[in-house]
mmCIF file of the N, C-alpha and C atoms, coordinates in Angstrom:
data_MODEL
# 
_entry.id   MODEL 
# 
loop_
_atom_site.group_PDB 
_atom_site.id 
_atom_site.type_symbol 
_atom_site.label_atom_id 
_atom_site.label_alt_id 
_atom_site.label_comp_id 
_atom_site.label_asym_id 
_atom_site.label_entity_id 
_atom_site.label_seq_id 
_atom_site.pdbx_PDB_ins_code 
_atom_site.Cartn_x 
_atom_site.Cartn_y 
_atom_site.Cartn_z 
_atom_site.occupancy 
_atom_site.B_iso_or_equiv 
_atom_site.pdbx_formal_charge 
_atom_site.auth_seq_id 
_atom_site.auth_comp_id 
_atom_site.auth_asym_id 
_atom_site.auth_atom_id 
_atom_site.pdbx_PDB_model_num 
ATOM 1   N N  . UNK A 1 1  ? 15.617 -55.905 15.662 1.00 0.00 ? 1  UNK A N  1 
ATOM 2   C CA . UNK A 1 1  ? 14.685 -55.588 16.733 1.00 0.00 ? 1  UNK A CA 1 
ATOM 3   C C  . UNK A 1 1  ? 15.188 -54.354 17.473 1.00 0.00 ? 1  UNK A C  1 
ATOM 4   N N  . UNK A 1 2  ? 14.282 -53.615 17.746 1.00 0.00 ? 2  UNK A N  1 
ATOM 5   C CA . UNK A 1 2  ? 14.366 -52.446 18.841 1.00 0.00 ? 2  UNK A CA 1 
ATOM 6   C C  . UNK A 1 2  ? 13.403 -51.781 19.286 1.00 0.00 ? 2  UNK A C  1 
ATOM 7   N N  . UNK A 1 3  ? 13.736 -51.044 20.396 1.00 0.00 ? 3  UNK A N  1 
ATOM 8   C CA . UNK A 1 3  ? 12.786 -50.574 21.159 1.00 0.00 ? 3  UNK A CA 1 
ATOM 9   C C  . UNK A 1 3  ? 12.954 -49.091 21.039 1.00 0.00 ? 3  UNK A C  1 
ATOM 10  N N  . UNK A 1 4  ? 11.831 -48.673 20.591 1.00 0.00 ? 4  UNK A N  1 
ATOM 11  C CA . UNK A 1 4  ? 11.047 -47.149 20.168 1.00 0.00 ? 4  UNK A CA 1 
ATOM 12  C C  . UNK A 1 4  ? 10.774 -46.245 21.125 1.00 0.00 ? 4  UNK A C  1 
ATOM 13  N N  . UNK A 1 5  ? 11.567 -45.351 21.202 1.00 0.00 ? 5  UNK A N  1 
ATOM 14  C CA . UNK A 1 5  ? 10.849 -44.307 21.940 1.00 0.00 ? 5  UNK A CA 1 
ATOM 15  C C  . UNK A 1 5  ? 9.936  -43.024 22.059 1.00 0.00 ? 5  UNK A C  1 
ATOM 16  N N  . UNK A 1 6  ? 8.790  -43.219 22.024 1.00 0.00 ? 6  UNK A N  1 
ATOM 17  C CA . UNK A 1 6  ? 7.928  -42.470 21.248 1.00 0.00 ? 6  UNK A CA 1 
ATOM 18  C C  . UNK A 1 6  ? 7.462  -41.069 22.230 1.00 0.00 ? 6  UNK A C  1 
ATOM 19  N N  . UNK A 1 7  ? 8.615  -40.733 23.126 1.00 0.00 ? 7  UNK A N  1 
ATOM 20  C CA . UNK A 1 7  ? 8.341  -39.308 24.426 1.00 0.00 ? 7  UNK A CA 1 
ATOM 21  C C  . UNK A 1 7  ? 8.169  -38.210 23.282 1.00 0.00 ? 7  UNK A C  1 
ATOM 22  N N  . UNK A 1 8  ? 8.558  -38.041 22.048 1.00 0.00 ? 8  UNK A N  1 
ATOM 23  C CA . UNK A 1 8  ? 8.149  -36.807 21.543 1.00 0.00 ? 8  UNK A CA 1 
ATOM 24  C C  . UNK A 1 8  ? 6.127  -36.991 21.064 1.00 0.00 ? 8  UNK A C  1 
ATOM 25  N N  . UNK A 1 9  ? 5.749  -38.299 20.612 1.00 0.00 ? 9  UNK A N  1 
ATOM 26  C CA . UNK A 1 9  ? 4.306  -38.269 20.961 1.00 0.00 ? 9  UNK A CA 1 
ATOM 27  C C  . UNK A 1 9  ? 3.878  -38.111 21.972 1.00 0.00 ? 9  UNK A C  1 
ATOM 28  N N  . UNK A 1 10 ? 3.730  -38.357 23.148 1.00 0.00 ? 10 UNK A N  1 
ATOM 29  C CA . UNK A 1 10 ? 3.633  -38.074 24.234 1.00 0.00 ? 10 UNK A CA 1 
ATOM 30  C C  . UNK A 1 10 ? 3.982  -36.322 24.753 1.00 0.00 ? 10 UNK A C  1 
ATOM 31  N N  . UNK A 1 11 ? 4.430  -35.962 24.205 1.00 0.00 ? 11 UNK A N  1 
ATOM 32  C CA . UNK A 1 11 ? 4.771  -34.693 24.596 1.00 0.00 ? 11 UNK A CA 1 
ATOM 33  C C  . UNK A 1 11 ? 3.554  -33.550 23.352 1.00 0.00 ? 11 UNK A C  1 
ATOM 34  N N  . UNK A 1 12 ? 3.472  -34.372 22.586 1.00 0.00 ? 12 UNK A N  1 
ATOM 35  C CA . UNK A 1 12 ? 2.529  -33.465 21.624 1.00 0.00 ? 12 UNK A CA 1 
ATOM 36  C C  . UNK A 1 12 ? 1.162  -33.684 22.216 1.00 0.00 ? 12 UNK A C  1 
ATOM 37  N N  . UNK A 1 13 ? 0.655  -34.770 22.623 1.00 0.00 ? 13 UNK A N  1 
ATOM 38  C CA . UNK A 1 13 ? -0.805 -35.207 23.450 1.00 0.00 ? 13 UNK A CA 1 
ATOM 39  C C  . UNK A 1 13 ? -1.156 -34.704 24.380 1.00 0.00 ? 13 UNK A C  1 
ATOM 40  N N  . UNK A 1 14 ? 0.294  -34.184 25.108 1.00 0.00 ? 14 UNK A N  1 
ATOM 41  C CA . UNK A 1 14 ? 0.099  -33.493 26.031 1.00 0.00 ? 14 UNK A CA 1 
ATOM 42  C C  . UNK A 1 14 ? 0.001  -31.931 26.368 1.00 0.00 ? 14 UNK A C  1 
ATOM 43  N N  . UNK A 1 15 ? 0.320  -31.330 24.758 1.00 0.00 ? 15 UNK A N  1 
ATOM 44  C CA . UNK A 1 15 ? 0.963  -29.832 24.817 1.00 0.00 ? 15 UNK A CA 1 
ATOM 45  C C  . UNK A 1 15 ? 1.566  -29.843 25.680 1.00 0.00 ? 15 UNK A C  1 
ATOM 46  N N  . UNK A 1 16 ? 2.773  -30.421 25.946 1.00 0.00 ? 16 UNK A N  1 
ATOM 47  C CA . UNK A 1 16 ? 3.785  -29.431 26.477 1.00 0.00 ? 16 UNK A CA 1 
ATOM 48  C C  . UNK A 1 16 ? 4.968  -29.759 25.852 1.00 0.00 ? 16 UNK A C  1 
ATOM 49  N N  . UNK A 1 17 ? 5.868  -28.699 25.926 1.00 0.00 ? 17 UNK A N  1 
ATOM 50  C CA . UNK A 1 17 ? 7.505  -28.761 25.685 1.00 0.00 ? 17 UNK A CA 1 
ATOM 51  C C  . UNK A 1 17 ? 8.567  -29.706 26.174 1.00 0.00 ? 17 UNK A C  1 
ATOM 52  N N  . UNK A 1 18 ? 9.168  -29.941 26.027 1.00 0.00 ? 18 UNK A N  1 
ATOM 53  C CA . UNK A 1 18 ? 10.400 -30.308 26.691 1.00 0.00 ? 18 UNK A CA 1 
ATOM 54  C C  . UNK A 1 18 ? 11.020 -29.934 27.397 1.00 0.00 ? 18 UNK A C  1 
ATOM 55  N N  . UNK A 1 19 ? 11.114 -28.556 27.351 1.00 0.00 ? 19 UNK A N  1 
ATOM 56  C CA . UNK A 1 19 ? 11.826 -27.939 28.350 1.00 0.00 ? 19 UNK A CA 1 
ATOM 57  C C  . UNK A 1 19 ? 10.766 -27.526 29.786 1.00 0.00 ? 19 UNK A C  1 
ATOM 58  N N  . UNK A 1 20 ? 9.511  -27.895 29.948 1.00 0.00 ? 20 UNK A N  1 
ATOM 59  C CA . UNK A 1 20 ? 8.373  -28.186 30.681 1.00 0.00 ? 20 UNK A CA 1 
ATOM 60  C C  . UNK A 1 20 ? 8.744  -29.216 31.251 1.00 0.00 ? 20 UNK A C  1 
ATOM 61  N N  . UNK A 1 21 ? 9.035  -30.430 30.733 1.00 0.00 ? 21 UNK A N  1 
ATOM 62  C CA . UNK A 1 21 ? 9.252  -31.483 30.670 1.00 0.00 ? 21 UNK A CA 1 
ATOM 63  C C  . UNK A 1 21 ? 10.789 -31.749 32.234 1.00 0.00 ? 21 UNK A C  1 
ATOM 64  N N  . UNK A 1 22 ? 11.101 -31.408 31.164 1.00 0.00 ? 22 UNK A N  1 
ATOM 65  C CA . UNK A 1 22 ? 12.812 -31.085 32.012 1.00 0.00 ? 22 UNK A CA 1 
ATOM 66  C C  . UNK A 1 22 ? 12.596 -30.602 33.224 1.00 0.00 ? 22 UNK A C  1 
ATOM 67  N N  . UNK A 1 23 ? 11.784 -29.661 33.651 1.00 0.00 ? 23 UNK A N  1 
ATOM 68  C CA . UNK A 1 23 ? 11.704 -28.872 34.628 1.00 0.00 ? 23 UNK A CA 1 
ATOM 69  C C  . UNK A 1 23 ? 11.295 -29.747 35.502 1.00 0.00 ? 23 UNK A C  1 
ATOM 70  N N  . UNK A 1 24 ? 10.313 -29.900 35.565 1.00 0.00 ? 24 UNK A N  1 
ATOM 71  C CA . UNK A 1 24 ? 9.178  -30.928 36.472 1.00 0.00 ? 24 UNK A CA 1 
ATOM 72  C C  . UNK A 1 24 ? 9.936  -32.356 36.931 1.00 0.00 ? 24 UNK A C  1 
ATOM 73  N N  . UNK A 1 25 ? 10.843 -33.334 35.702 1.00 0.00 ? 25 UNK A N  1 
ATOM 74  C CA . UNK A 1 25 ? 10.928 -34.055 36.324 1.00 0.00 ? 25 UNK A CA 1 
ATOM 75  C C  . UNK A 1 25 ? 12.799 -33.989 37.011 1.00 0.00 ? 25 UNK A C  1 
ATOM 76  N N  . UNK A 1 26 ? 13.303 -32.958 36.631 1.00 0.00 ? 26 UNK A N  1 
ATOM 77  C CA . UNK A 1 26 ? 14.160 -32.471 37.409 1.00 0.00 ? 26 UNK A CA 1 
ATOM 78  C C  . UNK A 1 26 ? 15.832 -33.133 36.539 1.00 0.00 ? 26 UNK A C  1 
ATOM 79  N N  . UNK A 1 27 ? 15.237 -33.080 34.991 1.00 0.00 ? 27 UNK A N  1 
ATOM 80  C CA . UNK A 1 27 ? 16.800 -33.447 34.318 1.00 0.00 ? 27 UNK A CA 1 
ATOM 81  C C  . UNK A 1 27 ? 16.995 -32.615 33.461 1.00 0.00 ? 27 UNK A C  1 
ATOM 82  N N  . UNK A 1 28 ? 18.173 -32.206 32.730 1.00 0.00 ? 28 UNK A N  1 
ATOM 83  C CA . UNK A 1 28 ? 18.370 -31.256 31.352 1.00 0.00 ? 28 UNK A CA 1 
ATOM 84  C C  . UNK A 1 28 ? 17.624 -31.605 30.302 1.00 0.00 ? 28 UNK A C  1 
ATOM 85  N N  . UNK A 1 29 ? 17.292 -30.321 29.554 1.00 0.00 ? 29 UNK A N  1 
ATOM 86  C CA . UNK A 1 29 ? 16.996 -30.342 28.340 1.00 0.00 ? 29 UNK A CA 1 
ATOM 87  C C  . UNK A 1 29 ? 17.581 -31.745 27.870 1.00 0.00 ? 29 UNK A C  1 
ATOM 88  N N  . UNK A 1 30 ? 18.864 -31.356 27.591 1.00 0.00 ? 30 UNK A N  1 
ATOM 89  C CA . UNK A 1 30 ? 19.889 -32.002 26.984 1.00 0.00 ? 30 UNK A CA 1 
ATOM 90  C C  . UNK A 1 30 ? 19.793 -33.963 26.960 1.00 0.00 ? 30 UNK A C  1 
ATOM 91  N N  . UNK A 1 31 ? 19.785 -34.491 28.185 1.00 0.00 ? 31 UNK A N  1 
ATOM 92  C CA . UNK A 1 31 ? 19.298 -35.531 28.339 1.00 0.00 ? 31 UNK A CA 1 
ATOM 93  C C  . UNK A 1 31 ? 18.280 -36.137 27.974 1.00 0.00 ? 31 UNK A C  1 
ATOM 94  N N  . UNK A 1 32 ? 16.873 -35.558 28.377 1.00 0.00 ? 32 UNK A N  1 
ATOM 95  C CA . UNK A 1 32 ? 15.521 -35.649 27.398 1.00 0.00 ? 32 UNK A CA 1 
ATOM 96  C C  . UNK A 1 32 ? 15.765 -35.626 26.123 1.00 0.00 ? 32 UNK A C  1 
ATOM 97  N N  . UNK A 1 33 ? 16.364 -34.928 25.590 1.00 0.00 ? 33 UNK A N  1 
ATOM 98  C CA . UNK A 1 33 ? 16.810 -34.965 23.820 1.00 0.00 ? 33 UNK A CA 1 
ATOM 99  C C  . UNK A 1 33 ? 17.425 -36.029 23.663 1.00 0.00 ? 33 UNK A C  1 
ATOM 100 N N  . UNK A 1 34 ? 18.120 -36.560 24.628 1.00 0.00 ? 34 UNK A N  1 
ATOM 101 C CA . UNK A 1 34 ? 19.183 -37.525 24.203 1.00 0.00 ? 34 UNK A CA 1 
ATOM 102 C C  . UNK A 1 34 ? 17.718 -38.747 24.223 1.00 0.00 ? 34 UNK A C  1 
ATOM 103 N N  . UNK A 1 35 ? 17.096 -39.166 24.919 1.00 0.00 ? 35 UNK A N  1 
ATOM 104 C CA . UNK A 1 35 ? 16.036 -40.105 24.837 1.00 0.00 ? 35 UNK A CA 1 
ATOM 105 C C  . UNK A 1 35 ? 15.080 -39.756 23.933 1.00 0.00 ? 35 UNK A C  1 
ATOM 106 N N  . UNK A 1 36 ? 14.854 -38.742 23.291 1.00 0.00 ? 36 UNK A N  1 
ATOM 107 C CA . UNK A 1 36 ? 13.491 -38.639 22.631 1.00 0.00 ? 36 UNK A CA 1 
ATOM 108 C C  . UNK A 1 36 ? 13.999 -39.089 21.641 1.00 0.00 ? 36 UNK A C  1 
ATOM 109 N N  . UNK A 1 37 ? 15.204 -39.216 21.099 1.00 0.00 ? 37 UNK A N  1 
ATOM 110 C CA . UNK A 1 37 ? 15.564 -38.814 19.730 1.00 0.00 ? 37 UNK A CA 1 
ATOM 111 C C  . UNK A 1 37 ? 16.304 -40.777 19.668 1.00 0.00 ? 37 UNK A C  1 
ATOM 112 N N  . UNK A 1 38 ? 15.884 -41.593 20.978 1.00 0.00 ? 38 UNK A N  1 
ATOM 113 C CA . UNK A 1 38 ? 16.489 -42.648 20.601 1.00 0.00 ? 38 UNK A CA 1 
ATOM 114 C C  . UNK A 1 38 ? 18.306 -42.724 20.879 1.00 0.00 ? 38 UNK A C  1 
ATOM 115 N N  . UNK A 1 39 ? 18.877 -42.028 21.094 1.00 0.00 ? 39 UNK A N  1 
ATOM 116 C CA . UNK A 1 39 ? 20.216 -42.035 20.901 1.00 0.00 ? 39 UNK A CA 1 
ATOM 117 C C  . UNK A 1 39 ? 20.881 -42.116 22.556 1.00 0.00 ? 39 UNK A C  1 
ATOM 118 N N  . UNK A 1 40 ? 19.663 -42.974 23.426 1.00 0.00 ? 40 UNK A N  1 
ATOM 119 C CA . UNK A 1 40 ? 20.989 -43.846 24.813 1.00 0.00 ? 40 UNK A CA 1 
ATOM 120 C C  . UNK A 1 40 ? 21.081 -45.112 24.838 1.00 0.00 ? 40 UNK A C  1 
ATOM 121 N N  . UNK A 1 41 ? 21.445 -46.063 25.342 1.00 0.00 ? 41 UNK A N  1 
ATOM 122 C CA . UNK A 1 41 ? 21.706 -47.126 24.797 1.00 0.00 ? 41 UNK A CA 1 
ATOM 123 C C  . UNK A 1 41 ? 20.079 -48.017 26.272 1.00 0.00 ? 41 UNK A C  1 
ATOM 124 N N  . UNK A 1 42 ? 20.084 -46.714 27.124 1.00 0.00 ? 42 UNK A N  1 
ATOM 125 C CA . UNK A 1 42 ? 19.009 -47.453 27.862 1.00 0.00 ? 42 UNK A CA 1 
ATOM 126 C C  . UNK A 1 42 ? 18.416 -46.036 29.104 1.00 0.00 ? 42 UNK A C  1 
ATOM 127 N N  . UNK A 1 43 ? 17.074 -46.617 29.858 1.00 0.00 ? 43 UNK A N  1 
ATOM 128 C CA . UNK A 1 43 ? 16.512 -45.474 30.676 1.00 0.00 ? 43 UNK A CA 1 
ATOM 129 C C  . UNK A 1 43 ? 16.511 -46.172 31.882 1.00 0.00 ? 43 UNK A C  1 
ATOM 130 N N  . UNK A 1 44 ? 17.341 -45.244 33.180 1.00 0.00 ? 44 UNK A N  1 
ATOM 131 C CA . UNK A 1 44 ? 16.728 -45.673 34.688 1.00 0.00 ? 44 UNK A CA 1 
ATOM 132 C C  . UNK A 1 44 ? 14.978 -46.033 34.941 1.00 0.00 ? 44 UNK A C  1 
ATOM 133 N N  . UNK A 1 45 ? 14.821 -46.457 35.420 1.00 0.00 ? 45 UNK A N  1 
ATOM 134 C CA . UNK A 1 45 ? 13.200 -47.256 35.951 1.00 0.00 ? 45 UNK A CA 1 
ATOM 135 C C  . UNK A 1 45 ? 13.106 -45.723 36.397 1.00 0.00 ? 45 UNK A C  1 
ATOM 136 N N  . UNK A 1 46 ? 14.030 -44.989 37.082 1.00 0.00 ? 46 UNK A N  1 
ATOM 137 C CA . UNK A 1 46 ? 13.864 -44.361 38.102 1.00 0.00 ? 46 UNK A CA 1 
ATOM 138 C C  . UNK A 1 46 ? 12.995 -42.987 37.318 1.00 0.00 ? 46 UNK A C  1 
ATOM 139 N N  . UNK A 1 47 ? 13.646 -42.928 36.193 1.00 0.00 ? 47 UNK A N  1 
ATOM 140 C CA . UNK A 1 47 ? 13.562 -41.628 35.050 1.00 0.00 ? 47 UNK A CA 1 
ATOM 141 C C  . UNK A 1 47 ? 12.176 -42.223 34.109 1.00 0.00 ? 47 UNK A C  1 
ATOM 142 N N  . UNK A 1 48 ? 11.684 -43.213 34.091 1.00 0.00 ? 48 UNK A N  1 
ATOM 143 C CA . UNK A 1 48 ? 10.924 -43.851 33.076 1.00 0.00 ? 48 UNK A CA 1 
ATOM 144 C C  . UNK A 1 48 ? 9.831  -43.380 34.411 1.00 0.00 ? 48 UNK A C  1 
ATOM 145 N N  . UNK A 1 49 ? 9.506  -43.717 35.845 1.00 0.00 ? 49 UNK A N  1 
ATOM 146 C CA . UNK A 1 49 ? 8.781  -43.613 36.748 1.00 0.00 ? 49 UNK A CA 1 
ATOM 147 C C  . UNK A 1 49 ? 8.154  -42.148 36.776 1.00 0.00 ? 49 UNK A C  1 
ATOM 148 N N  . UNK A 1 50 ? 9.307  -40.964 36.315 1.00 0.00 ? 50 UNK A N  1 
ATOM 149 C CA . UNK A 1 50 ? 8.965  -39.184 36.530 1.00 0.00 ? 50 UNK A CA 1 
ATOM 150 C C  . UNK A 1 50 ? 8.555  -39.880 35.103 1.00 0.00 ? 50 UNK A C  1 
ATOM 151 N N  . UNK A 1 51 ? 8.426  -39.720 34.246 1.00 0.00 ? 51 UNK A N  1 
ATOM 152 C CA . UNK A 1 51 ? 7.780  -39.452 32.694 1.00 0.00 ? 51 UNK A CA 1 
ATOM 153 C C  . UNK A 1 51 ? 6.779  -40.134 32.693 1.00 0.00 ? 51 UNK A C  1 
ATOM 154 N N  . UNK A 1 52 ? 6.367  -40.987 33.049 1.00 0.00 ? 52 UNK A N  1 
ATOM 155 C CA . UNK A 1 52 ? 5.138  -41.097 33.268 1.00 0.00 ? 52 UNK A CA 1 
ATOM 156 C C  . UNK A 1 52 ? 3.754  -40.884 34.060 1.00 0.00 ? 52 UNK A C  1 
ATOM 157 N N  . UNK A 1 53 ? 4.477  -40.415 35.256 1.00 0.00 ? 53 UNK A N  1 
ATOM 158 C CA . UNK A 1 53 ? 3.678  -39.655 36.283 1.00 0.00 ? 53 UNK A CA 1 
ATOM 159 C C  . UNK A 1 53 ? 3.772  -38.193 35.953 1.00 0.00 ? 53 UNK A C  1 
ATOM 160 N N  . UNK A 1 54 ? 4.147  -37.217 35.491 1.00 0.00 ? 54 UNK A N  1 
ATOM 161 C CA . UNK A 1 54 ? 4.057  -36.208 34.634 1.00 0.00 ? 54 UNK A CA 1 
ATOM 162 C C  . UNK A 1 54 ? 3.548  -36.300 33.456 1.00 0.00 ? 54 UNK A C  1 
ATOM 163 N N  . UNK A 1 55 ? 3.337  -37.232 32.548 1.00 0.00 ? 55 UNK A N  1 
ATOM 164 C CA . UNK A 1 55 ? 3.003  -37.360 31.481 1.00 0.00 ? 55 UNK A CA 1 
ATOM 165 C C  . UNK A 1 55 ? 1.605  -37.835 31.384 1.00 0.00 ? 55 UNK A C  1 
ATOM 166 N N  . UNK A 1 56 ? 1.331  -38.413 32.589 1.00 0.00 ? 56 UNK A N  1 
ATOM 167 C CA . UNK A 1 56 ? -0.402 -39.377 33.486 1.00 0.00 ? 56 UNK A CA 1 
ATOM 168 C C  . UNK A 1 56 ? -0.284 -40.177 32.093 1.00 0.00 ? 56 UNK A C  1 
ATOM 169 N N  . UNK A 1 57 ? 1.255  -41.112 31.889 1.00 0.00 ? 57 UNK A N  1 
ATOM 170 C CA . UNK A 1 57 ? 0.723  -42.197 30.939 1.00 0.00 ? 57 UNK A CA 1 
ATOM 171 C C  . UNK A 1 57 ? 1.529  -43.789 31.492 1.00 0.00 ? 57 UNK A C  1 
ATOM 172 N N  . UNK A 1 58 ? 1.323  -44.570 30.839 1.00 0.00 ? 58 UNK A N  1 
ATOM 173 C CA . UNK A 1 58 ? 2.187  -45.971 30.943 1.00 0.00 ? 58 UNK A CA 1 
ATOM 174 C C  . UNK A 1 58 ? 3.604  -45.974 30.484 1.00 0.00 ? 58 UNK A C  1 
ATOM 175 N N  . UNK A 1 59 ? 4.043  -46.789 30.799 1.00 0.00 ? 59 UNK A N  1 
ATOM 176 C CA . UNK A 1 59 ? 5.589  -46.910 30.258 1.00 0.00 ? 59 UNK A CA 1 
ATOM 177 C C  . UNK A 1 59 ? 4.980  -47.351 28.391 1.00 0.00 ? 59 UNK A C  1 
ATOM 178 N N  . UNK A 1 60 ? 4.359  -48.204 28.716 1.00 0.00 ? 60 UNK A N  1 
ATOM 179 C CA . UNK A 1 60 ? 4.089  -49.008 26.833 1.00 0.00 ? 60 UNK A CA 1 
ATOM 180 C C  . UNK A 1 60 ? 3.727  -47.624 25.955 1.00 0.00 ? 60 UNK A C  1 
ATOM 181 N N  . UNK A 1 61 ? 3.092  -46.671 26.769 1.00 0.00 ? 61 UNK A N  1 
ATOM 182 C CA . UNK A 1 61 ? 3.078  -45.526 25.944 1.00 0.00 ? 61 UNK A CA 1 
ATOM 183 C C  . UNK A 1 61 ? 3.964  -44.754 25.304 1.00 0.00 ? 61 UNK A C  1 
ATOM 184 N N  . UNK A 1 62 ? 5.300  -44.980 26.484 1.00 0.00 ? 62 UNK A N  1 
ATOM 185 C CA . UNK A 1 62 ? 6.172  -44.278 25.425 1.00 0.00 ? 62 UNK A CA 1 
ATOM 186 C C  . UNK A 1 62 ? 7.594  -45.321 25.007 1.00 0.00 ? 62 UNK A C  1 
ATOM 187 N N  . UNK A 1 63 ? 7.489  -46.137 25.691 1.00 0.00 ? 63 UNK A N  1 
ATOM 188 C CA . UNK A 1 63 ? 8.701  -47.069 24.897 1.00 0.00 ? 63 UNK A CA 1 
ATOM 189 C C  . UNK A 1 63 ? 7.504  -48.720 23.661 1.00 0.00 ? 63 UNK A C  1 
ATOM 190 N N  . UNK A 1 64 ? 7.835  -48.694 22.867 1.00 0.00 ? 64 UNK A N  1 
ATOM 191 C CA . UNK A 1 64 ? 7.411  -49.640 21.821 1.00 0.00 ? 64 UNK A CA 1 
ATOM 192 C C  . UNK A 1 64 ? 8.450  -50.090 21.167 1.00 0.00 ? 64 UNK A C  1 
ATOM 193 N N  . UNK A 1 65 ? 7.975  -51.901 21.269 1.00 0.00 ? 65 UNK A N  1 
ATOM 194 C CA . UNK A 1 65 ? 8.777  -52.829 20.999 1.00 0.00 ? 65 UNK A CA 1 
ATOM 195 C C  . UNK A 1 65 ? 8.978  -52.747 19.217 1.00 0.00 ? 65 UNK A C  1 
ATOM 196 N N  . UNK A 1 66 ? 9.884  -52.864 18.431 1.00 0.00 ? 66 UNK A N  1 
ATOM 197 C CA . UNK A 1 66 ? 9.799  -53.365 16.935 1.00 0.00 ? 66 UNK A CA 1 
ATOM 198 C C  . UNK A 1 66 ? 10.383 -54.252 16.150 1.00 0.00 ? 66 UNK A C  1 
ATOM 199 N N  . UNK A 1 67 ? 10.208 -55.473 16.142 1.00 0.00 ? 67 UNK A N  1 
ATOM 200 C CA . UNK A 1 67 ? 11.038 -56.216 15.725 1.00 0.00 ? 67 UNK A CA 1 
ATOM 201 C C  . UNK A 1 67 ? 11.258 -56.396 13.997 1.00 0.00 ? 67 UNK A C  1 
ATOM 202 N N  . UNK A 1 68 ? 10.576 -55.192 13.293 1.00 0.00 ? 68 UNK A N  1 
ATOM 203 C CA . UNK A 1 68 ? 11.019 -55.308 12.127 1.00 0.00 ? 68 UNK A CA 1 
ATOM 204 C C  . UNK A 1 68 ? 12.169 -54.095 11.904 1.00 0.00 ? 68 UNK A C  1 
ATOM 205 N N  . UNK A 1 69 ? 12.332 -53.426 12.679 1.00 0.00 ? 69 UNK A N  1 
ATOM 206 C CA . UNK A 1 69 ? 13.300 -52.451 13.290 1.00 0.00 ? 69 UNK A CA 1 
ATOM 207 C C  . UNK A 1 69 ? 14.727 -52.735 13.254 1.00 0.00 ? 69 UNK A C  1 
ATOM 208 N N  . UNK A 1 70 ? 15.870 -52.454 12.511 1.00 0.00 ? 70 UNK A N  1 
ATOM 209 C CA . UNK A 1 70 ? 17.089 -52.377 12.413 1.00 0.00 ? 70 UNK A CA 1 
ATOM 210 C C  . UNK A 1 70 ? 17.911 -52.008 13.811 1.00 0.00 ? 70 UNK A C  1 
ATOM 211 N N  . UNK A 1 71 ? 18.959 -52.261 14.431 1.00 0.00 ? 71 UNK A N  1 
ATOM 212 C CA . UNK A 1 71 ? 19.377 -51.833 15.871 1.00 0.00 ? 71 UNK A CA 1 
ATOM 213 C C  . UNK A 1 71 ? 20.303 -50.816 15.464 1.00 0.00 ? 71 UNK A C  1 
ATOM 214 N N  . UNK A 1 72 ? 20.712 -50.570 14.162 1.00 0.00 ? 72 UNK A N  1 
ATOM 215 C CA . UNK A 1 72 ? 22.200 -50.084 14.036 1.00 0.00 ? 72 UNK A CA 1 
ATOM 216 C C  . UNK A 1 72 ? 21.429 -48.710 14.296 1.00 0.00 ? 72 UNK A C  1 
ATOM 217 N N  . UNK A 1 73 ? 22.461 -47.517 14.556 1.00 0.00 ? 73 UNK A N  1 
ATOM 218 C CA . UNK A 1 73 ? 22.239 -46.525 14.335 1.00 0.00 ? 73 UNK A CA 1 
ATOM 219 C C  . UNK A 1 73 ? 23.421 -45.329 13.936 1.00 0.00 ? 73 UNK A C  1 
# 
């Protein structure tokens, strides 16, 4: 089981970049990469709250549950 993070769809629906992205909700490139790509072990409410009010979407929009999904990485 794991949970999907799907901010690079979200970022294509939206035309915009990442580094757009970064700007607005006020974190590095670098960090955003680190979540788009799946590779933190978890997201502040606080940081999930800017990505979706910049993004005008839901949290379920960009995190998805998978339980046929492997955890290792």
């Amino acid at each position: 089981m794991k949970i999907v993070i799907n901010l690079d769809v979200m970022l294509a629906r939206r035309k915009m970049r990442l580094k757009e992205l970064a700007a607005r909700i006020g974190m590095t490139e670098q960090a955003l990469s680190m979540i788009k790509t799946n590779k933190v072990k978890g997201v502040r409410f606080e940081t999930l709250i800017k990505l979706c009010d910049v993004l005008d979407c839901q949290p379920g929009d960009i995190l998805e549950f998978d339980r046929e999904a492997s955890d290792e990485t």
